[in-house]
N, C-alpha and C positions, 0 to 999 in steps of 0.2 A: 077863660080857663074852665075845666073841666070840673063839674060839683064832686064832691068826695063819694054822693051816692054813683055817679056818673064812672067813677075810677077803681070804685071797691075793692081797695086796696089799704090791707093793715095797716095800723097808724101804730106808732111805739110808744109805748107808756113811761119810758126813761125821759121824757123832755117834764113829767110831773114829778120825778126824785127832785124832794127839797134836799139841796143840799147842805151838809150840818157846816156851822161857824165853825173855824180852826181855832177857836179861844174860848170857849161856852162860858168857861169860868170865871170869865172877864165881866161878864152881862148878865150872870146868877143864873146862867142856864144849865145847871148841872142837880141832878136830882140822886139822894143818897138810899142805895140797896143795898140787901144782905144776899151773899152767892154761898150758898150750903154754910149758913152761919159766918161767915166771913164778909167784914163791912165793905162798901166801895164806893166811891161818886164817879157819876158816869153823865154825862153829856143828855141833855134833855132829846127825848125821840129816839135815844138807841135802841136798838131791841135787842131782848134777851142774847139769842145769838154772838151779838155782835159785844154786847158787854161780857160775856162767856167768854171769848178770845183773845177781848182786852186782857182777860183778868186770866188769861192761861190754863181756862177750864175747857175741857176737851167735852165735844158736843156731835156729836153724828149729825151729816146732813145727807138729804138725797137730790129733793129740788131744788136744792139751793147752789146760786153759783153768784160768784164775784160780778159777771159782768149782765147781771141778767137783772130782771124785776124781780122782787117778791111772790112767791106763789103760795107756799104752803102749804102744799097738796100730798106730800108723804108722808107727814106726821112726825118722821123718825127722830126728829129734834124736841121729840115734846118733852117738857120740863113741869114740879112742880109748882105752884102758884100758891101761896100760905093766903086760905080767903077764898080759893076760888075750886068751884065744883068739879071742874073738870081738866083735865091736864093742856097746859098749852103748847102748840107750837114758837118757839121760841123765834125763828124766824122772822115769823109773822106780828110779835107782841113789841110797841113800843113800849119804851118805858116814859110814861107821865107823870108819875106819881111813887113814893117810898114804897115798895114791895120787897116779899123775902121771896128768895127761888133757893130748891132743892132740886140738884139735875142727876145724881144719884139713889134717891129713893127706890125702893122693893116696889112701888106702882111702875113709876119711870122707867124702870130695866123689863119688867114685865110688859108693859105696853109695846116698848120698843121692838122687842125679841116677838112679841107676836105677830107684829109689822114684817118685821121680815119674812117671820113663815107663810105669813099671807101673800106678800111676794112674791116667795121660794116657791109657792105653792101652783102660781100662774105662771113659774118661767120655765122654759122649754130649753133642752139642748146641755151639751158636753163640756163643762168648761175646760178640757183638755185641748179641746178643738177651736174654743174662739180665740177670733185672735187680740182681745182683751186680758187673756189668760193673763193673771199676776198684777194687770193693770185691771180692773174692776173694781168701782165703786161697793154693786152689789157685794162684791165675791169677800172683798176688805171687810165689808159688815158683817158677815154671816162669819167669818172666823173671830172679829174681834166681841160678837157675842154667844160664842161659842155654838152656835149651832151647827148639830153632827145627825141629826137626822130630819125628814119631814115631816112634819106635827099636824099640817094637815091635806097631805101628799103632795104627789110632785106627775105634773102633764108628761104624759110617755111618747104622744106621740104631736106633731106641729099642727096648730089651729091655722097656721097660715101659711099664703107661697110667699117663698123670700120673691122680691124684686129685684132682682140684677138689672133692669131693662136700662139704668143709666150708664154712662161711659163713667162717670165722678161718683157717684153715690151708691151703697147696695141695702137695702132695709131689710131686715127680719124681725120684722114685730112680734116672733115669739118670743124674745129676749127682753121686748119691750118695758119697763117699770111704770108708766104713765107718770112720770116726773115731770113730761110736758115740756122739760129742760130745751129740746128741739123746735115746738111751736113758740117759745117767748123767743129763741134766738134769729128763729127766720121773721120775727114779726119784732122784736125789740133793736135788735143790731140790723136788721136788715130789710124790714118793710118789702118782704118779699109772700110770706103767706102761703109756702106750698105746702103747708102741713097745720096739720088742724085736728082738735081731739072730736072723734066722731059717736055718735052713741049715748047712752047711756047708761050709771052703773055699772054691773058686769059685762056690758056689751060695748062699754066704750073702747075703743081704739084709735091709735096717731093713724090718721090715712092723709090723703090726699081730694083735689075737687072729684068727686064722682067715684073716689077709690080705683084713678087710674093709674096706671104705671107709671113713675116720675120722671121717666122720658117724656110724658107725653101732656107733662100741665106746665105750669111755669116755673121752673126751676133754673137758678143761675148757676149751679155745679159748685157755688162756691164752699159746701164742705165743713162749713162754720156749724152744723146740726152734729157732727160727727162728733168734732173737738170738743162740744159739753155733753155729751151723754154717756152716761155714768155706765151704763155698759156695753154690748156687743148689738145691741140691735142697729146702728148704724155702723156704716165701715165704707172703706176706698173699695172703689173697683181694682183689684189687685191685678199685677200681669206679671209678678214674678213668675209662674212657669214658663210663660213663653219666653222672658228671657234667659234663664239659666238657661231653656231647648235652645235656645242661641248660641250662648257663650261655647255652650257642648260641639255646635255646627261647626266644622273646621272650616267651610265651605266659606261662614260670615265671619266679617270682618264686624263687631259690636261694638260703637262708639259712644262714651257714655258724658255728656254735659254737665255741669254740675251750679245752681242756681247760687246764689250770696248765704239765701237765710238758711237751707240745710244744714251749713257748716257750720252756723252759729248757732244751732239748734240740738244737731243729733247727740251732744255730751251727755244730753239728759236721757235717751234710751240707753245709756251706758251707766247709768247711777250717779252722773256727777251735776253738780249743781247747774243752774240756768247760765248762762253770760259768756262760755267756754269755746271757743270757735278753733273747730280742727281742720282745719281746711289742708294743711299737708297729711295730717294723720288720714285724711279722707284720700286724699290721690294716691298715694299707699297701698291702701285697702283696697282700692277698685283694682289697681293694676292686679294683685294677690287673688283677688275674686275669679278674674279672667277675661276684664273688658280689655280692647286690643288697644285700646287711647283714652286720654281724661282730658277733656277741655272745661274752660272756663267760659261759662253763659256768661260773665261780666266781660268778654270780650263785646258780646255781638249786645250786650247795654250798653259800653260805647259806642260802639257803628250806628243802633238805636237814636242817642242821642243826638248822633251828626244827621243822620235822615231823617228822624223827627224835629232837629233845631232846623234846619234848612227849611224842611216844609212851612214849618212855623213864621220864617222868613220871604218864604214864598208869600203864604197868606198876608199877611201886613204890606207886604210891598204893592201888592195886586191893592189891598185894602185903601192906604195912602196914599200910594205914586200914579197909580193908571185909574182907581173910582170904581174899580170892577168888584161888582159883589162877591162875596167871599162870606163863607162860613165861620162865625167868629161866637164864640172863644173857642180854638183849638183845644179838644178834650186829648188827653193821654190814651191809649189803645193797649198799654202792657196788661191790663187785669184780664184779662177773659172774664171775669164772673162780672165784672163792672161792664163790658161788653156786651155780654148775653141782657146783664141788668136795663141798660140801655136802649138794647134791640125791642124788648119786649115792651117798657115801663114809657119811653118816649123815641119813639120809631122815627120822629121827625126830624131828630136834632142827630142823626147818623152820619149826612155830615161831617159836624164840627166833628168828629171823629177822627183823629189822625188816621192818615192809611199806612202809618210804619205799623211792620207786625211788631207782638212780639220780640223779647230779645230769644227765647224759646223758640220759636218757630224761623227766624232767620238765622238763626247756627241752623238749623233741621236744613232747609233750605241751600246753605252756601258747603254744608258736609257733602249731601249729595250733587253738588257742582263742582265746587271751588276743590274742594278737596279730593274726591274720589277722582278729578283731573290729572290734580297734580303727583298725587301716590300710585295713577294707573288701574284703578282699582272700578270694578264694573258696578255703578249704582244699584245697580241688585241685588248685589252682595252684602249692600252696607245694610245694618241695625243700627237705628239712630235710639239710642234711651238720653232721655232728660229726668234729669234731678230735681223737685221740684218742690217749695211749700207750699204745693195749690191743688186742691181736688179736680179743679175746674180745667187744669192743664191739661187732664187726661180729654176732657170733651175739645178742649181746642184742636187738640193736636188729629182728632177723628173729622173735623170741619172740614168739608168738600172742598174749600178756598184751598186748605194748605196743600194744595199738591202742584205747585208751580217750578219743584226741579224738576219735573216730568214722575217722580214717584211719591209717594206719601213721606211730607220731608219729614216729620218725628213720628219713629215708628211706636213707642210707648212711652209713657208720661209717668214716674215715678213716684213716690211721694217720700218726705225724709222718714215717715214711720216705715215704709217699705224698705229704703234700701237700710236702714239699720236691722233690718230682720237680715236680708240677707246677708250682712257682716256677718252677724251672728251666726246664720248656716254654714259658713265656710269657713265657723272656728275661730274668729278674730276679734279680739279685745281691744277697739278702735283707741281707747286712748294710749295705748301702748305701743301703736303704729310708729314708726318714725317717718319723720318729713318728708315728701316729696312733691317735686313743681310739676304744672300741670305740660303739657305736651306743643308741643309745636307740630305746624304751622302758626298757630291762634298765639301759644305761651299765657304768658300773665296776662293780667287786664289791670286798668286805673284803679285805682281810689273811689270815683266816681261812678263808674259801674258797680261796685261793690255795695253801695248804701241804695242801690235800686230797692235790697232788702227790706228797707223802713220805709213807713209812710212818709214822706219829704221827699226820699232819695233820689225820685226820678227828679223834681221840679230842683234841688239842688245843684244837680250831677249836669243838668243843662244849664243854667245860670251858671255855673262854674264855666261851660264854655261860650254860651251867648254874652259873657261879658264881654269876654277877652275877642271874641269875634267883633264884637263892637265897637268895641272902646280903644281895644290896641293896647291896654293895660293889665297887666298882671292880675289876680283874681285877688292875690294875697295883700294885693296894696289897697285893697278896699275893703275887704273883711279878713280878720286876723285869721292866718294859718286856713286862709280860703274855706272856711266854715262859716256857709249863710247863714247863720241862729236864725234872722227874722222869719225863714219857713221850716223852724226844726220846730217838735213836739209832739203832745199825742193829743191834741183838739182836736174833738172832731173836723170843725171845721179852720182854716186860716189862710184871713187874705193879708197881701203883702204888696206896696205900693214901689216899685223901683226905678228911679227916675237916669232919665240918661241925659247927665249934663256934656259930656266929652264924646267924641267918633273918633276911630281910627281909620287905616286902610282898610280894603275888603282882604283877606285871606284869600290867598292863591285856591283853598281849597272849594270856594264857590263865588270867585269872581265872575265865572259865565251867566251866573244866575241875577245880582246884583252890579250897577256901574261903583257907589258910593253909601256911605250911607249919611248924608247930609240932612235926607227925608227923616232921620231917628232924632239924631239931636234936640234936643229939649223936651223930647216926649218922657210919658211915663210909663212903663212896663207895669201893667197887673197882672198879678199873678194870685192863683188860690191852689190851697190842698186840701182834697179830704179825703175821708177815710172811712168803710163802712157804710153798705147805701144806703142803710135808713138818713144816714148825711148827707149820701147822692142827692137826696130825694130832696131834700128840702133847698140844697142849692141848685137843682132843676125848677123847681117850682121858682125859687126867686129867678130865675132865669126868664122862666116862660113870663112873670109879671114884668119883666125889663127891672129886675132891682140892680144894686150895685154889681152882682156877679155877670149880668149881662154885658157889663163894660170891660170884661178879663180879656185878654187877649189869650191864656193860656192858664189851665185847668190839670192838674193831676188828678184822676180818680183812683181809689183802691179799691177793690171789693170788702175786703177782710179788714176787720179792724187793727190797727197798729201797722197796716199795710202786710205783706208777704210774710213777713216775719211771725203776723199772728196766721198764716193762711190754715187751709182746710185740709192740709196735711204733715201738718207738723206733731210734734212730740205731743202728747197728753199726759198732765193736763194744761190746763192755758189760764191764763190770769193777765190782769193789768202788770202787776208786779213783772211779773215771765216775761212778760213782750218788751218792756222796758230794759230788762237784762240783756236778752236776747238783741236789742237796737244797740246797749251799749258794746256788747262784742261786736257789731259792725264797726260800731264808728271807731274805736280801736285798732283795727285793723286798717280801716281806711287809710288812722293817723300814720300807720308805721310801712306804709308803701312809698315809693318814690316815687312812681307816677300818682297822681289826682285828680287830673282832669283828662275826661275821656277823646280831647283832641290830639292829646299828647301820647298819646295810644300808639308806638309805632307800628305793630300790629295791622291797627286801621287804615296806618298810612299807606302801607302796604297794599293791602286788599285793593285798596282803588287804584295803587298806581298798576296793578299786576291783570286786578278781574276787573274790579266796575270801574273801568277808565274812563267812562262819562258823566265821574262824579256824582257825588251823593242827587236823591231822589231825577239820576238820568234813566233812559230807557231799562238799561240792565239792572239796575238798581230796583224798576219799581216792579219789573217783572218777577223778582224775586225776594225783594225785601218787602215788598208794599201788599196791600189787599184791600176786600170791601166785603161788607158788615150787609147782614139781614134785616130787612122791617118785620118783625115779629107781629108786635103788636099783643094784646092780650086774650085774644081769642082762644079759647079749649075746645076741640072740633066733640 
């Protein structure tokens, strides 16, 4: 294995959170404070902060976020200390011992407010025009403490060039706060490190290795730096105008995808709570906007799972039955940013990689085939937009591979904070929308495509149908109401042992591939999920030492944590709590479909008996649903 000096690559500080006992009281771990004269006992190690919100005292923060490390670097949370000379960051300050705090004091309001105009004083730009506008952390301070002018001026004109040079990501560091909120998240959640605080004092700055364009170092697009920063210096590469110039084009026919978590997500750019999933409200509104079709991306997460469970099938059978080497554990291929992460971080295991695309990129793909076919319609004409909770989507969908229906199969990648702006441009109050289903040829999707949304969903949504391919038994006669709990949650990591006591027939639908499966029988299926590459990362490493994950036979990766649901272009802001809700409106929805498993798809059934008549992962199949990945490597030229 390679030394950590050899790899030089961020290490995440989250594996040292001690985590606090759920009973402190029980063990006499609890130590008693005063919050502005007001008694309290609080859990030994809490810090001010965190006993502030227990106790429903409102506390300004800047650097501080839910899913990050401690930093302490804005100050804006300082609180008084009865004893102590200087005011503390509350964030930062455990509590070990009986203290009195004051967080309203004439110092504390005055310190605070000076913080901001020191801020106010370095930030650059219009808040009319960002598109943070109303959602900014900054912007919420500076009105909730009243400030109305510069105290100690305001930059007129930009110290720096924005970066647009990525497809997923755009930086203007003149909006920047230096909260750093963006370096703990590419290096805590994601051991990825393309961003780093440079300089000195007033000359410090977030950049990149060498302060190159973030095209051009190592970035996975996945978007996570966006969703914590407190204001507008991070953003999506946006392509609303070019497609409204679409929609406008009578000329194009604009087809628009629509992914699981958007729907369960965009209620919250509407003012309404987290959990809310509008999925008819949403097919509605696109049609009112002026897309000419609304299809379901949980169609082609079905079709996914039959060409990735096949493949998956393939690999073991070659593994087993014939001795022939084979790439094993079969990793998952829907993240792009887990992709990219891969390509670059371990080049070698590209491989174990499924070659099914995307469920995003084979709708792109089977529009400008399957479809512009059968409606007559000149693949030229078409605009493929996808809906999507992934920054990284927009870099996929640009990747030289994806042009094997002979055009660029998705022609822009969406994000759910984008297309809830343009709801909003064309005047519509999405929760007011009435229902509508999504469009045929494709129609509805399973149950099982739908929870692709959450970290689990793909490795479920396939075990829902590798049972039943197997076994010949029902899904539900082995786990209640066909919900695997043993790979549901939000661990980073989890393995799952599933043993095949019974075989059935082979299914008509890849009997050509398999004679029987006699060769399964008594074996045991392993299966892992994770989530968030700093988790990648560590079940690589067990990997490369031959630990237990080497013996998987099949791997989900996510990029984002919580899986898609939490991705790099959803709603802000984001939290453990939010992505939790956010998975509960999946699985919801899943419960109240009549289909749930993605073989039961007639849809799917379809498509192969009509276009890919040689069967999942046949000729026509891999020329259009399948591909192959780059060896990156880490090299910065």
């Amino acid at each position: 294995m390679e030394t950590k000096e050899i790899l030089r690559a961020p290490v995440s500080q989250q594996s040292l959170i001690i985590e606090k006992p759920l009973n402190p009281e029980y063990i006499g771990g609890t130590v008693s404070i005063e919050i502005n004269e007001k008694k309290v006992s609080v859990p030994l190690g809490t810090t001010i902060l965190e006993a502030c919100r227990m106790n429903q005292v409102h506390i300004p923060t800047l650097c501080h976020h839910e899913d990050l490390c401690i930093a302490g670097v804005c100050r804006i949370c300082v609180v008084e200390v009865e004893g102590m000379r200087t005011l503390q960051a509350s964030c930062a300050f455990p509590i070990t011992a009986p203290i009195k705090i004051k967080t309203t004091s004439h110092s504390v309001r005055r310190a605070r407010k000076h913080i901001l105009d020191l801020l106010l004083s370095e930030h650059y730009g219009e808040c009319y025009s960002c598109f943070r506008n109303n959602n900014c952390e900054l912007q919420s301070l500076a009105k909730e403490y009243g400030v109305d002018h510069y105290n100690f001026g305001h930059i007129e004109n930009p110290t720096y060039k924005v970066d647009d040079s990525s497809f997923s990501v755009v930086r203007d560091m003149n909006k920047c706060v230096l909260c750093k909120r963006c370096v703990r998240t590419c290096i805590d959640l994601q051991e990825v490190g393309a961003l780093e605080a440079i300089g000195r004092s007033h000359n410090t700055h977030i950049g990149t290795f060498w302060d190159k364009p973030l095209a051009e170092v190592i970035c996975i697009n996945c978007g996570q730096c966006i969703n914590r920063c407190p204001t507008g210096a991070l953003r999506a590469n946006d392509p609303r105008d070019e497609i409204w110039s679409a929609i406008d084009d009578p000329k194009k026919h604009v087809v628009i995808q629509t992914a699981p978590s958007p729907r369960a997500a965009i209620c919250e750019e509407f003012g309404m709570e987290p959990g809310n999933s509008l999925t008819g409200e949403m097919n509605t509104a696109l049609k009112r906007i002026g897309f000419d079709v609304v299809f379901d991306t949980n169609f082609t997460a079905d079709l996914t799972i039959i060409e990735e469970g096949t493949e998956l099938i393939q690999r073991l059978f070659k593994a087993l039955v014939k001795k022939e080497p084979v790439a094993l554990p079969q990793f998952t291929s829907c993240s792009p940013g887990w992709v990219k992460y891969l390509e670059h971080f371990y080049p070698e295991y590209i491989d174990n990689l499924s070659s099914a695309k995307s469920p995003q990129q084979m709708f792109g793909a089977l529009i400008k085939t399957f479809y512009a076919k059968k409606k007559g319609i000149d693949p030229k004409d078409i605009v493929s937009v996808a809906v999507m909770p992934c920054a990284a989507k927009k870099f996929e969908c640009n990747r030289p591979e994806m042009h094997d229906s002979g055009f660029k199969d998705v022609d822009f990648g969406l994000t759910t904070r984008e297309l809830a702006q343009m709801i909003k441009e064309a005047g519509i109050y999405l929760p007011e929308m009435p229902k509508s289903h999504f469009d045929n040829p494709f129609g509805d999707a399973s149950g099982a495509g739908l929870i692709f949304g959450a970290t689990r969903g793909v490795m479920e949504a396939a075990l829902r149908t590798v049972i039943e391919f197997v076994t010949g038994n029902k899904v539900e006669n082995i786990f209640a109401n066909a919900d695997i709990t043993p790979v549901r949650g939000f661990d980073g990591i989890k393995y799952a042992e599933l043993p095949i006591i019974e075989t059935g027939p082979v299914p008509e639908l890849i009997k050509h591939l398999v004679p029987d499966w006699n060769w399964l029988k008594g074996a045991t299926l392993k299966v892992a999920v994770v989530h968030g590459t700093a988790n990648a990362k560590k079940v690589m490493e067990d990997i490369k030492a031959g630990g237990k994950f080497s013996e998987c036979h099949f791997i989900e990766f996510m990029a984002c944590p919580g899986g898609c649901l939490g991705g790099g272009g959803q709603p802000i802001p984001t939290t453990p709590e939010i992505r939790k809700l956010r998975a509960k409106a999946i699985y919801n929805e899943d419960k109240s479909l009549p289909v749930r498993k993605s073989h039961e798809n007639r849809h799917v059934a379809e498509i192969y008996d009509e276009f890919l008549t040689d069967g999942p992962c046949g000729h026509l199949s891999h020329k259009l649903l399948h591909t192959h990945y780059v060896r990156r490597g880490k090299y910065i030229a």
